[in-house]
VMD Tcl script that draws the C-alpha trace (Angstrom):
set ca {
  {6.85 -73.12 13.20}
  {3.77 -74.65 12.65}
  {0.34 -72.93 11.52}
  {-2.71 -73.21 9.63}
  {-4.18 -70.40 7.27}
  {-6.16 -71.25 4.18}
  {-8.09 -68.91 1.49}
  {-11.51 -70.77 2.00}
  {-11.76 -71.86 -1.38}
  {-14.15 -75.13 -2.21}
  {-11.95 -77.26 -2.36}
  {-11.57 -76.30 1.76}
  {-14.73 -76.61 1.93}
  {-14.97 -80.40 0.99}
  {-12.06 -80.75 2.89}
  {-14.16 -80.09 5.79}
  {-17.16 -81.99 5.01}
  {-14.83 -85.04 4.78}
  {-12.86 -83.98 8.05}
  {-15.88 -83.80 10.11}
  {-17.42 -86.96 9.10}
  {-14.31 -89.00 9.67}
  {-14.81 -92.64 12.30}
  {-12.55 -90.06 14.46}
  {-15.28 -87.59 14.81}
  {-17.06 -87.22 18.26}
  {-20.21 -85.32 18.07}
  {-21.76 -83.19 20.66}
  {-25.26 -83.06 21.91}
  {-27.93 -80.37 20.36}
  {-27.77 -80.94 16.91}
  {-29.43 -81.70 13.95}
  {-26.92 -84.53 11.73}
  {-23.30 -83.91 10.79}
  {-24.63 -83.70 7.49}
  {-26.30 -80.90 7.58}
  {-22.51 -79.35 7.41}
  {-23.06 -79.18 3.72}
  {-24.82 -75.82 2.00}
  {-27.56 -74.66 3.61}
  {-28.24 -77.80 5.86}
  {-30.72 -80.89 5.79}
  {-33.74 -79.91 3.72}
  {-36.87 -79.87 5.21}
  {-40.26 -81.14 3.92}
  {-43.08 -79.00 3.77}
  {-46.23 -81.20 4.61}
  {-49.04 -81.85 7.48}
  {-48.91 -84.29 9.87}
  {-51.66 -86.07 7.85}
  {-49.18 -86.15 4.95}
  {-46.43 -86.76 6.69}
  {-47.84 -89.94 8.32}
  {-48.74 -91.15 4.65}
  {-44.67 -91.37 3.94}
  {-44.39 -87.21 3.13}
  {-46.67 -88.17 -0.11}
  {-49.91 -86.01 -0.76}
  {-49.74 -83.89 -4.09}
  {-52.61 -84.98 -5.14}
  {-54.74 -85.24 -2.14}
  {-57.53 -83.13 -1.41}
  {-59.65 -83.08 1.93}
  {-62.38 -80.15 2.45}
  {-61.60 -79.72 6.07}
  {-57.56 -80.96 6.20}
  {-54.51 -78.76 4.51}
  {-52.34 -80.02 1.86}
  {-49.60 -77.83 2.53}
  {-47.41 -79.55 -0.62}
  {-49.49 -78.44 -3.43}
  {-51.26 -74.97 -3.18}
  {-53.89 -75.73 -5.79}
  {-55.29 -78.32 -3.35}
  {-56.58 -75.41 -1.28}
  {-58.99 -74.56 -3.72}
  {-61.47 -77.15 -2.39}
  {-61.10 -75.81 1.29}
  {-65.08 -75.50 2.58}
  {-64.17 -73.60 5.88}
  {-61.69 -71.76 7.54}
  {-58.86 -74.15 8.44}
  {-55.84 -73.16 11.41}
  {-53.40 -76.03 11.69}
  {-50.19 -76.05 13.67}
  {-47.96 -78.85 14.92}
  {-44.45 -79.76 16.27}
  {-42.15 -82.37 15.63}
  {-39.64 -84.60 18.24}
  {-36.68 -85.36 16.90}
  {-34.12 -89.19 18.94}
  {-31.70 -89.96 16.63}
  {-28.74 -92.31 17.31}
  {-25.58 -91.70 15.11}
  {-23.09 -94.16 14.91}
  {-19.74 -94.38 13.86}
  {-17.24 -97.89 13.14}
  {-15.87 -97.27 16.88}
  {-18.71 -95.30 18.19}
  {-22.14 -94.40 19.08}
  {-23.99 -90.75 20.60}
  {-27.64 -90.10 21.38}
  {-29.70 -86.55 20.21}
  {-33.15 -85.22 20.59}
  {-34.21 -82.11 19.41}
  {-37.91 -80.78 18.98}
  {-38.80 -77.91 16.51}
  {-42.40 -76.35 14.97}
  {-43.39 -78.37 11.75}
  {-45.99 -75.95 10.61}
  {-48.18 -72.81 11.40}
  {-50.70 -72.56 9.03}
  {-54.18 -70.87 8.33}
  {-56.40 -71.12 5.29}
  {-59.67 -69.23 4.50}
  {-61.81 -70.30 1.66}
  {-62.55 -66.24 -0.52}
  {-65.15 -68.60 -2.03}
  {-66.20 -71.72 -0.80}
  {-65.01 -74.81 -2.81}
  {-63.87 -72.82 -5.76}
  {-61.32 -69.76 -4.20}
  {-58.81 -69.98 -1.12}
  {-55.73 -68.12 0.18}
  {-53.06 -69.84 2.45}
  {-49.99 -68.39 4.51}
  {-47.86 -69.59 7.33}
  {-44.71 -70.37 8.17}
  {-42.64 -73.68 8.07}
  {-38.52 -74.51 8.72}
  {-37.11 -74.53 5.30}
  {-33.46 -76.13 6.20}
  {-31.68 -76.73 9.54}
  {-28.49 -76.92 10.53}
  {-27.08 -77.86 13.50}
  {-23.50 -79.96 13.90}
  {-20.96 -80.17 16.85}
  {-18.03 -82.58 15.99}
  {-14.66 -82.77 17.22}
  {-12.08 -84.32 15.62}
  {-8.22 -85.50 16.98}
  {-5.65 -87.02 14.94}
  {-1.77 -87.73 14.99}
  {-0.13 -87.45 11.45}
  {3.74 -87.78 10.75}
  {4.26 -84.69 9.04}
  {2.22 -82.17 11.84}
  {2.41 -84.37 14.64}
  {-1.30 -84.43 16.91}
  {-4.54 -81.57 15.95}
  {-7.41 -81.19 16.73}
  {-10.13 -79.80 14.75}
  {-13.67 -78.63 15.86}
  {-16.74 -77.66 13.67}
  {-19.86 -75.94 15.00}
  {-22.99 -74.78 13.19}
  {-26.03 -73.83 14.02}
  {-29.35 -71.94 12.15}
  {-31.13 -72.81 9.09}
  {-33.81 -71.56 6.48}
  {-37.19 -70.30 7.28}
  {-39.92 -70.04 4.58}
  {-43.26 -67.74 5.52}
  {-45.44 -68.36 2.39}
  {-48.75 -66.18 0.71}
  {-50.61 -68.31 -1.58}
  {-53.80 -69.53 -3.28}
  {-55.28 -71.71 -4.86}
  {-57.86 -71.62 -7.57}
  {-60.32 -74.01 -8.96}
  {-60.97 -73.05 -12.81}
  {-63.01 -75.73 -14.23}
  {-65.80 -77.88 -12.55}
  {-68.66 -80.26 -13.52}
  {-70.92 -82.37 -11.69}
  {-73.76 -84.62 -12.54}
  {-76.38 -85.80 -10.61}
  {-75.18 -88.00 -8.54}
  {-72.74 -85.21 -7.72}
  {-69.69 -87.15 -9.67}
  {-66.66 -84.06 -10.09}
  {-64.27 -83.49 -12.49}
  {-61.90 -80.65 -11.10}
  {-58.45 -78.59 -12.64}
  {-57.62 -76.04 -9.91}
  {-54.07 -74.09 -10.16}
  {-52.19 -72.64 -7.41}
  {-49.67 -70.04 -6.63}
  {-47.13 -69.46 -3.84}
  {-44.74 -66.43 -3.01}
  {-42.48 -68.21 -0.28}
  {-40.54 -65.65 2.04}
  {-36.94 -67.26 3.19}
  {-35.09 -65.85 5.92}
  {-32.74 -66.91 8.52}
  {-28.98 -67.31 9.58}
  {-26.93 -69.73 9.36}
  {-23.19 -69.87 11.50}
  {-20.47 -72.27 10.11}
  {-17.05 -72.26 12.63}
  {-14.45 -74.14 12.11}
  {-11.02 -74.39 14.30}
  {-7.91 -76.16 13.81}
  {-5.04 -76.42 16.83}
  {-2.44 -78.30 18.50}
  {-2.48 -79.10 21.91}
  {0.69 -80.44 22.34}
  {2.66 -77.78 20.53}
  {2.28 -73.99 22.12}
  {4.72 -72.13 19.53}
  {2.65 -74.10 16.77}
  {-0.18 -71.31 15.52}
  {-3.78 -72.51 15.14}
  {-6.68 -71.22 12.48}
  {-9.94 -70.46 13.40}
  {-12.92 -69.26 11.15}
  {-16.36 -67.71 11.90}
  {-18.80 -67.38 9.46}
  {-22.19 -66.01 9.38}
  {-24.86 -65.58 6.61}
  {-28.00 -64.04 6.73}
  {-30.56 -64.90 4.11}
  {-33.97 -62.82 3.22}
  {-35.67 -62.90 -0.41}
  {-38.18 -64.44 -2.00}
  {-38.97 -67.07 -4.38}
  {-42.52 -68.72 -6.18}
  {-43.80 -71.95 -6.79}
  {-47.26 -73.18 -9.17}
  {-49.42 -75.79 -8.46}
  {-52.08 -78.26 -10.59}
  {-54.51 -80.21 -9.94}
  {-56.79 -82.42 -11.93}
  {-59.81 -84.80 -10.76}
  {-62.25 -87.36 -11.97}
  {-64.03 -90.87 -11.14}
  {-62.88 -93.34 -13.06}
  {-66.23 -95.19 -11.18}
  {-69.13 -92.94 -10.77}
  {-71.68 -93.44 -8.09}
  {-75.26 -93.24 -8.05}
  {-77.68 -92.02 -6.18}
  {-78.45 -95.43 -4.94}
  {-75.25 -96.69 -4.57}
  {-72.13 -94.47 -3.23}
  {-69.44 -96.58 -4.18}
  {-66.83 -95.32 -6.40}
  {-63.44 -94.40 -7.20}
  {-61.95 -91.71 -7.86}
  {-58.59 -90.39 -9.70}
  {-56.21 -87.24 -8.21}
  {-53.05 -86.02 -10.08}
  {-50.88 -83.15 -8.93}
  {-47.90 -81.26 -9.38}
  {-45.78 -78.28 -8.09}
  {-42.74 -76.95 -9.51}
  {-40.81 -74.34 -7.19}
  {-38.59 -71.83 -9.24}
  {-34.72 -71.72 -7.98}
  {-33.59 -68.60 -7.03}
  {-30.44 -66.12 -6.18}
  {-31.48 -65.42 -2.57}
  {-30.18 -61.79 -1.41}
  {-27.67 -62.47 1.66}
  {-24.96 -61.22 3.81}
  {-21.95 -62.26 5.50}
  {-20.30 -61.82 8.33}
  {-16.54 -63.20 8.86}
  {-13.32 -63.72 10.72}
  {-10.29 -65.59 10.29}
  {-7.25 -65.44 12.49}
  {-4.45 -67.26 13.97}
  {-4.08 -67.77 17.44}
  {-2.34 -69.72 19.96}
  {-2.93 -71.57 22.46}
  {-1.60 -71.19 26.54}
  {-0.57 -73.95 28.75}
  {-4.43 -73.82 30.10}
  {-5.60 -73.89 26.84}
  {-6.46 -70.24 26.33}
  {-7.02 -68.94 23.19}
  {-4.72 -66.01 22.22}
  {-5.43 -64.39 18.96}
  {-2.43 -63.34 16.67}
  {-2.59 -62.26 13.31}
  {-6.01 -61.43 11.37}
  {-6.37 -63.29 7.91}
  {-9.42 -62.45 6.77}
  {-12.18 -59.56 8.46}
  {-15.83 -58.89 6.74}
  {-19.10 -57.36 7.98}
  {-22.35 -57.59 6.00}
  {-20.49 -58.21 2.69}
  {-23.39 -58.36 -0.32}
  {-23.38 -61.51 -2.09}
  {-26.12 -64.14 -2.97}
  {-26.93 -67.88 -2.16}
  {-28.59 -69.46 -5.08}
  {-31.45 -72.34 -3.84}
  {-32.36 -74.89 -6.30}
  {-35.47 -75.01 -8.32}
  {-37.81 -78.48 -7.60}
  {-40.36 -80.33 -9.01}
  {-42.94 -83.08 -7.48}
  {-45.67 -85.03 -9.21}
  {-47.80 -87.47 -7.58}
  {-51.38 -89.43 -8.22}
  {-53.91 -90.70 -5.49}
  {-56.68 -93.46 -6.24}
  {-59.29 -92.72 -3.74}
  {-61.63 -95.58 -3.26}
  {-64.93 -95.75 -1.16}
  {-67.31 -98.72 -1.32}
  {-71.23 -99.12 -0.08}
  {-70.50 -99.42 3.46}
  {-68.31 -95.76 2.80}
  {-65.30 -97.40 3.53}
  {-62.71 -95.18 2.73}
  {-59.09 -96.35 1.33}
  {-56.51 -93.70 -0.13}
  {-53.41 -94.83 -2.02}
  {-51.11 -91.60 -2.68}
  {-47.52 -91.81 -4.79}
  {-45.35 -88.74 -5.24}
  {-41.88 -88.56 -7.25}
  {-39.12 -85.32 -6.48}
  {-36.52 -83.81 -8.16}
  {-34.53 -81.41 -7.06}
  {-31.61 -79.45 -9.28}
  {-28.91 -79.00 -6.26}
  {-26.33 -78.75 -9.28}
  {-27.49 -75.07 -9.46}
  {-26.28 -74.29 -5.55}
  {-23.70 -71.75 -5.08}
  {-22.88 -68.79 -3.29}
  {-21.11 -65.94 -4.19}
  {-19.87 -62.87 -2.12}
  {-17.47 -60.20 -3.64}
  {-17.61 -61.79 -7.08}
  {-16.11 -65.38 -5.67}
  {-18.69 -68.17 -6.30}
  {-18.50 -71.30 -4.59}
  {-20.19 -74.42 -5.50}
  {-20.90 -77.60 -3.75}
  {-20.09 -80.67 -5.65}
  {-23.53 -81.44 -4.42}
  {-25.82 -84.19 -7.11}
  {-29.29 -83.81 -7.85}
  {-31.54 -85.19 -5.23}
  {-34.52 -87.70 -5.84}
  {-36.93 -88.96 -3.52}
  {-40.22 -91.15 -3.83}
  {-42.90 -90.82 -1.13}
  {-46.10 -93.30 -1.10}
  {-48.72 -94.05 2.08}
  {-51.68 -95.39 2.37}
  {-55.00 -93.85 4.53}
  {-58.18 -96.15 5.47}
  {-61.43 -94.45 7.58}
  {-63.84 -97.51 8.62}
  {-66.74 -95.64 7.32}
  {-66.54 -92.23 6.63}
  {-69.20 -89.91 8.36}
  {-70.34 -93.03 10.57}
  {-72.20 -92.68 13.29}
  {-69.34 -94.53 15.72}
  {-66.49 -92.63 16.90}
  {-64.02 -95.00 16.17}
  {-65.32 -95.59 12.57}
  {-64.32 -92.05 11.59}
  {-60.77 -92.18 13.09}
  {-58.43 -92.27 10.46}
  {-55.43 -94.76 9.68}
  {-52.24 -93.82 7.67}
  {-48.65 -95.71 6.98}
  {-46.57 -95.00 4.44}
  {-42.55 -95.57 3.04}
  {-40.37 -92.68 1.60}
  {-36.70 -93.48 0.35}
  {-34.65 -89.99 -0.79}
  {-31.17 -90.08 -2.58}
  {-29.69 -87.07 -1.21}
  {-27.61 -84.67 -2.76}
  {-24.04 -85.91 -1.41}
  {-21.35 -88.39 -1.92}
  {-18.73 -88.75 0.07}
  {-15.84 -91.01 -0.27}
  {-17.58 -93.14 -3.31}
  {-20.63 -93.64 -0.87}
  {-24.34 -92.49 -1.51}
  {-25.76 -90.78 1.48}
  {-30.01 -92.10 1.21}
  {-32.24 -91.55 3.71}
  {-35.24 -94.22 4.31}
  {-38.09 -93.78 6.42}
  {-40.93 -95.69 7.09}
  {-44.13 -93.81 9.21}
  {-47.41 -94.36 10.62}
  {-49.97 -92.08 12.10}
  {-53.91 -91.42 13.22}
  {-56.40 -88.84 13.26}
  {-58.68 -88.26 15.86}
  {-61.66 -86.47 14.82}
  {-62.73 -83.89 17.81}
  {-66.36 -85.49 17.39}
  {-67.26 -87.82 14.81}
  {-70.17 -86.15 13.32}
  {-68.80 -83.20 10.80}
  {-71.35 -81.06 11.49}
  {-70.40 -80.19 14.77}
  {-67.00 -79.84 14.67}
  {-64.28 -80.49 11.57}
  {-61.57 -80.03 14.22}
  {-59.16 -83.09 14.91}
  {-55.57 -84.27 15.99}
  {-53.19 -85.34 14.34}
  {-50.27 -87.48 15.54}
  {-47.49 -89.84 13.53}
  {-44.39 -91.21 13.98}
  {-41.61 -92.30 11.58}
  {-38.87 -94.65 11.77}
  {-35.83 -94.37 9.33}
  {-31.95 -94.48 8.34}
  {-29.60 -91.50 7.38}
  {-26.43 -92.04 5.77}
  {-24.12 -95.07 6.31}
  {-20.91 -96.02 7.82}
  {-19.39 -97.74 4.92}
  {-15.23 -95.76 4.72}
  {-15.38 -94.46 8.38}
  {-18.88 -92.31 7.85}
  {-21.81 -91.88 9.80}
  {-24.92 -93.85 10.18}
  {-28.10 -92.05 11.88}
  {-31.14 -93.91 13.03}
  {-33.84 -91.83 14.06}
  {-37.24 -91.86 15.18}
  {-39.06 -88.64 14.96}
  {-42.99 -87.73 16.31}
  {-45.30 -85.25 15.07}
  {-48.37 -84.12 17.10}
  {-50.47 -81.25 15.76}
  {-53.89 -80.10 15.74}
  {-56.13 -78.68 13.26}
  {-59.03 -76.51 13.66}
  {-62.11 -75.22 11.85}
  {-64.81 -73.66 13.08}
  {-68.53 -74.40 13.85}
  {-71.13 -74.33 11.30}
  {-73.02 -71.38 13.59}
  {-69.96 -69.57 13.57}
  {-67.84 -69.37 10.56}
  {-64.90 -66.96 10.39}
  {-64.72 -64.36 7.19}
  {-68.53 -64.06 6.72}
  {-70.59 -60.90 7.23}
  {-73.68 -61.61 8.87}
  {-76.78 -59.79 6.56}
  {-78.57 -59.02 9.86}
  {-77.04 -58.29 13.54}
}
mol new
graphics top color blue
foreach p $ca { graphics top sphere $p radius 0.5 }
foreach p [lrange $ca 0 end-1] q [lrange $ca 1 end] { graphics top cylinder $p $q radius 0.2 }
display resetview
């Protein structure tokens, strides 16, 4: 008699992964990527759409009346209240060496509000951003010798949240004149993760009704904290004058997020079954049965540093040239409930982001010479390899922002909107290629001069 039963140890585990992403596979519609089979799913950028249009770089950027939601020391130049929220589309097309499926999916990028405690100097952020998804749907039949014809199925769905509480803080300043700044602000964030993410995975034969099947549902809930720092550092390296407001200036930045053993639980059931002649699932014995089992899922610690070289000339031309560089230690990843730990053979993940932003004249008195441009490039080297192959994902993007009136004074509000263009994976030894183009529209509002938020009027 034939049957399937297994101890869910790793080496299952990449079993799986390797299963699932086999030129066999067929995937189903509503997902994510068949990667995001691996740990706690694709990882997620946190940035604006400003930022994201600029290639996902911006550590280093600062804008009075835009977030930087990268680097929380940034905020400590906010001059007004800022609310920003936008969502992203998601058409990918994944393709295998004998076949090809279609995907959209649309989820919230960002929803984020920042009030300045003191204006240029003090602010404190929060909001709430998708950390990781998951979401995978792939079916898989093959005929071997030695078990004759299976057919395996693997469903996830979920992913990581992150609600943050942070600040920024700007501890040395000096200007001259010609108002010239040299900054160093510092930031803080306490990030909130929560969510669930559901892993099933069944194995059966259809041809064979005495043969018993295997079927496993898992479940993990995730809710705990975890903090990240911030710097920032400014200065010309040309000074303007009060005659002539040409000059460039010099932004550095960094953030380094602290790994962490994230409190979870798990839910789980494993069982044999069989199947009847109309394919009816009939459960026999119980392998394995767990509800809200204790354990902990360790994220990764990260670290990003980037400059910008801001540049505006007489006319107040603006050009922006940003460059970031990430790190992040996925060698650290494991989970561990009951006292078993398992670890991912997952590698440390790199990724380079750099854009580009030009405003025809900044604060001109012609709509169309205050809309800004943006394009940028960002190339990642994951954290997997499967079968001897690299799994990068390259994106190039583009993106505008329409000012809600071109003079400041009235209105700071604007949208935002960007799309990007890119390549996930490869199907080099029978894996999968995706080729995606995802949009982000958002909007980002501050209010009037007459009516700030957060200030007590000294008369009614």
């Amino acid at each position: 008699m034939k049957f399937f039963s297994t101890t869910w140890d790793k080496r299952y585990v990449a079993l799986v992964g390797v299963i699932c992403l086999l030129s066999g596979a067929r995937a189903q519609s509503d997902l994510t990527s068949p990667y995001s089979i691996f740990g706690p799913g694709i990882s997620n950028q946190r940035q604006s759409v400003a930022q994201f249009t600029m290639g996902g770089s911006g550590v280093a950027i600062t804008d009075p009346y835009r977030m930087n939601l990268i680097n929380p020391a940034a905020s400590a130049y906010y001059l007004e209240p800022i609310f920003e929220t936008a969502g992203k589309g998601n058409v990918s097309s994944f393709e295998t060496n004998i076949d090809q499926f279609e995907n959209r999916n649309f989820e919230i990028n960002n929803l984020s509000l920042s009030f300045p405690i003191k204006r240029g100097k003090w602010s404190l952020n929060l909001g709430i951003v998708p950390a990781t998804s998951v979401g995978y749907d792939v079916n898989v039949s093959q005929e071997t010798e030695e078990i004759g014809t299976y057919q395996a199925s693997y469903f996830g769905d979920g992913g990581i949240s992150q609600g943050y509480f942070g600040s920024g803080l700007n501890i040395y300043h000096k200007e001259d004149t010609a108002k010239n700044y040299t900054n160093l602000s510092l930031g803080g964030q306490l990030n909130f993760n929560f969510g669930t993410i559901t892993n099933n995975r069944r194995i059966s034969y259809p041809d064979d009704f005495d043969a018993l099947g295997f079927e496993d549902s898992e479940s993990i809930l995730m809710r705990d904290v975890n903090f990240e720092v911030g710097l920032h550092a400014e200065t010309n390296l040309k000074k303007k004058t009060i005659t002539n407001p040409s000059h460039v200036k010099l932004q550095i930045g960094a953030v380094y997020a602290f790994g962490n053993e994230i409190n979870a639980e798990q839910n789980r059931f494993a069982y044999n079954f069989r199947l009847s002649s109309n394919s009816t699932v009939l459960p026999q014995d119980t392998i394995e049965s767990s509800v809200q089992q204790k354990g902990t899922v360790t994220l990764p610690s990260s670290f990003t540093v980037g400059t910008t070289i801001d540049i505006i000339n007489r006319k107040k031309m603006r050009f922006r040239w940003s460059i970031d560089y990430s790190f992040t230690n996925w060698a650290d990843y494991d989970v561990n409930f009951d006292g078993t730990v398992l670890r991912a053979d997952f590698n440390d993940s790199q990724r380079l982001n750099t854009g580009i932003e030009w405003t025809p004249r900044s604060g001109g008195t012609s709509y169309l010479e205050t809309v800004q441009y943006r394009a940028g490039f960002r190339y990642e080297k994951t954290n997997l390899t499967l079968k001897n192959q690299e799994i990068d994902d390259i994106g190039m993007s583009f993106g505008l922002t329409f000012p809600l009136h071109f003079r400041r004074g009235i209105s700071k509000s604007a949208f935002h909107m960007g799309a990007e263009y890119g390549e996930y994976g490869t199907t080099n030894e029978g894996l999968i290629k995706e080729t995606y183009t995802r949009i982000l529209v958002g909007f980002s509002f501050t209010p009037h001069f007459r009516n700030r938020w957060f200030v007590q009027p000294k008369y009614d």
